[in-house]
N, C-alpha and C positions, 0 to 999 in steps of 0.2 A: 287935197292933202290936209288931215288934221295932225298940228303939231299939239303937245303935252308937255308938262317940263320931265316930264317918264320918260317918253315916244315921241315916236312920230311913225303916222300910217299915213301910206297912199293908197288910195283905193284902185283896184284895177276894172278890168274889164272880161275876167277869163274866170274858170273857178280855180285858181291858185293864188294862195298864199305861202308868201315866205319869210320867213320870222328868222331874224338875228338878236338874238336874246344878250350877247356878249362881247358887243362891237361899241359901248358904249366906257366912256374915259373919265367922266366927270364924277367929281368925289364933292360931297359940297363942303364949302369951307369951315363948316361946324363940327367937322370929323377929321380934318387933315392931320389935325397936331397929336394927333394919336397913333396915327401910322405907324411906322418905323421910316427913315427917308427913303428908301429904295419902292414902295409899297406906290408912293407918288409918280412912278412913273407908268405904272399898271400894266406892265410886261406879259401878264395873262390875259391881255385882250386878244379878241377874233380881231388880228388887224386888217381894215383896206379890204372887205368885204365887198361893200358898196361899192365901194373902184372894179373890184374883180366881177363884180356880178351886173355891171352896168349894160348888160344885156337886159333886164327886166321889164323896163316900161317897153321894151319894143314888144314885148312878149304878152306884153296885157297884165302882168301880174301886179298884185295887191303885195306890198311889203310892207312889213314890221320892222321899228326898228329903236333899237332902246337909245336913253342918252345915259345911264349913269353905269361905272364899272359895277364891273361883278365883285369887286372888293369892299363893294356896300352892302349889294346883294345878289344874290345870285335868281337870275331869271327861270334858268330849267331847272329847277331843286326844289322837290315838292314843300307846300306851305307847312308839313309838318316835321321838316327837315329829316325824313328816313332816308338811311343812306339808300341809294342808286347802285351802287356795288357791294353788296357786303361782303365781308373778306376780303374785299382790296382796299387799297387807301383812297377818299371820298375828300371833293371839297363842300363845306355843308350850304345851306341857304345863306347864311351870313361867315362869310369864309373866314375862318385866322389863320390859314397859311399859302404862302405862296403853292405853286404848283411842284416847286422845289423842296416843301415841308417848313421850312424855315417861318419862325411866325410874321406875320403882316402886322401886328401889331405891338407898343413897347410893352412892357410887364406894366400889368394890371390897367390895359386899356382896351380890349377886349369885350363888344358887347354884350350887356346882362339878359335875360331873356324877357324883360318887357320893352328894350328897346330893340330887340331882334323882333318881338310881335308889333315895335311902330313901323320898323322897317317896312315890314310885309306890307304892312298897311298903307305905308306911303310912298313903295319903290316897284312890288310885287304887284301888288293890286290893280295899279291901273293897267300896267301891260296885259295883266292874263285877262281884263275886261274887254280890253280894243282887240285880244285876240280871239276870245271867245267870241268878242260880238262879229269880226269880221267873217268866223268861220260860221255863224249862222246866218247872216248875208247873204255870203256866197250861195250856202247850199239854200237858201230860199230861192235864190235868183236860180240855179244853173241846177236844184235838185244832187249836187256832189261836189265835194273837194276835197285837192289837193293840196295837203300841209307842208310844206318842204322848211325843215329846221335846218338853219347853215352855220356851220361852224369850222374852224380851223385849231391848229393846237402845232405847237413845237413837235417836229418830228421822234424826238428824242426826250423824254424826263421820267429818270428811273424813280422820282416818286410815286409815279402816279401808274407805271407800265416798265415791263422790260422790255428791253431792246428796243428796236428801230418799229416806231406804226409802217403799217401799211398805205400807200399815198390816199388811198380813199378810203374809208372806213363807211359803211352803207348802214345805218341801224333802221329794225322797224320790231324794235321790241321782240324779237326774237318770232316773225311772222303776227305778231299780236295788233300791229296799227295798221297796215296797210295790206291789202292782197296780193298772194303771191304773184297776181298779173303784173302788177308795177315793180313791185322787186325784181323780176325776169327782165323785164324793158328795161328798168337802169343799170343793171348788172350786164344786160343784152350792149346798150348806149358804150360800156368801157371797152367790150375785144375790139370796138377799134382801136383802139387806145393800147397795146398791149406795152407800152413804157411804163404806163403807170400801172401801179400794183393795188389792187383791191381787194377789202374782205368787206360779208356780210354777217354781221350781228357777230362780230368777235369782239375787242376789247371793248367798245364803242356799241349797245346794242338801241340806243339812242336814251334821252335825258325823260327829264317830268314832260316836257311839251308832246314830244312825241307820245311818250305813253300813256300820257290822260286826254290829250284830245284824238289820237287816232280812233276810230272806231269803225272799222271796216264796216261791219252790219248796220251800220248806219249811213253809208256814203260819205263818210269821212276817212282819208286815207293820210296817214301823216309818217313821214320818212326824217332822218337825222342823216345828213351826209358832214360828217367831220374828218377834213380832209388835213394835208401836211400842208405848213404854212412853207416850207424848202420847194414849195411846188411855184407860189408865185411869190414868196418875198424874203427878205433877211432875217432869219429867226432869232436874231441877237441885236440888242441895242446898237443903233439906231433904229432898227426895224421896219427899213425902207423896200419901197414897191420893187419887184424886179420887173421890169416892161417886158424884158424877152419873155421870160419864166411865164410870167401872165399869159399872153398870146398862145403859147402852148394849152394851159390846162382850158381857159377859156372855154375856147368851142364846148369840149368835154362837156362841162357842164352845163352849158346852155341845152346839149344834146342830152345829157342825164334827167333834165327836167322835163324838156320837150318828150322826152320817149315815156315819160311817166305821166303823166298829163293826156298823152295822145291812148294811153292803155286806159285810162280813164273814160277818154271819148267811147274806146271801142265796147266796153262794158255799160257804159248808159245813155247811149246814143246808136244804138241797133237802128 
């Protein structure tokens, strides 16, 4: 395991990587007073990830995984800060408002744009290095891999979407990061599942991660699965684990990865 005061990666033994770009809480104390107070509690984290995904060392996987919120900076948001949606409402590389619109920071504390380029420099940088370096790893050792981007998000915020998400949201850049093999097997992995509701490449068609490291033509296959947080835990402050809730989606995913992973086998391992 190498930890960073960014990250922290564990190296697996499989060609899969899994990257949590926004499961990370820490704000460093040279920015707090800037906030607004609500901002301190960082309500748009992927919470309890790691708790729900603790399937993964059994599994061989290599994970990623960030220490500082996304309200410093954001990890999937390309380094040139172009919106990801145009035409709908975007939160940028270094976010000013919550996922509710409302500003994250007090009037006139908002960073300027050579501190949004130290950001990059000192929050951005090293993740997208340990992820770039792991994904060239991989495929040196195993000849291909599997990118899986994890994320969760409040089922419900009309800033950002109408109406109610879909329990699973499946992105792969609109067929553009991964081959339509593994999209079939993960999509294939949900009819068992038919409680939970899925779409692929609809509001969610995944982040910067997914769309500049997938490269199918290269044996790199990178998938965004951002799912509802009402699946395993309280989407309202306290924003506690549900243990039942867990146990259900669980499996699911373990099975979502495995069925994408094993399409992987059957493609370069003939």
């Amino acid at each position: 395991m190498t930890t960073q005061t960014t990250h922290t990666l564990v190296q697996g033994r499989v060609p899969l990587l899994v990257s949590m770009p926004h499961i990370g809480t820490d704000i460093p104390d040279s920015l707090r007073a800037r906030y607004v107070p609500r901002a301190l509690a960082v309500e748009d984290t992927d919470w309890h990830l790691p708790r729900l995904y603790d399937f993964l060392p059994t599994m061989g996987a290599s994970v990623l995984s960030a220490q500082f919120s996304r309200y410093v900076i954001d990890l999937n948001r390309p380094p040139d800060d172009a919106p990801m949606y145009p035409g709908a409402s975007n939160t940028e590389l270094c976010p000013t408002r919550f996922f509710t619109g409302e500003a994250l920071y007090l009037p006139g504390m908002e960073p300027a744009p050579e501190e949004r380029a130290a950001r990059r420099s000192s929050y951005w940088q090293p993740y997208h290095d340990a992820l770039a370096g792991e994904v060239a790893r991989l495929k040196a050792e195993f000849g291909y891999v599997l990118l899986w981007d994890a994320h969760s998000i409040r089922s419900e915020i009309a800033w950002l979407f109408e109406g109610r998400l879909p329990d699973l949201n499946i992105g792969t850049a609109s067929g553009a990061s991964a081959h339509a093999t593994l999209t079939d097997a993960v999509v294939n992995a949900c009819t068992s599942y038919p409680q939970f509701s899925t779409a692929v490449n609809g509001r969610f068609k995944g982040g910067y991660i997914t769309r500049h490291y997938g490269y199918p033509e290269g044996n790199i296959h990178a998938v965004q699965l951002e799912m509802c947080q009402s699946l395993y835990m309280q989407e309202s402050s306290p924003f506690a684990y549900a243990e039942e809730r867990s146990r259900r989606i669980a499996p699911l995913l373990q099975q979502m990865i495995a069925s994408a992973l094993n399409a992987c086998v059957g493609c370069y391992e003939k």
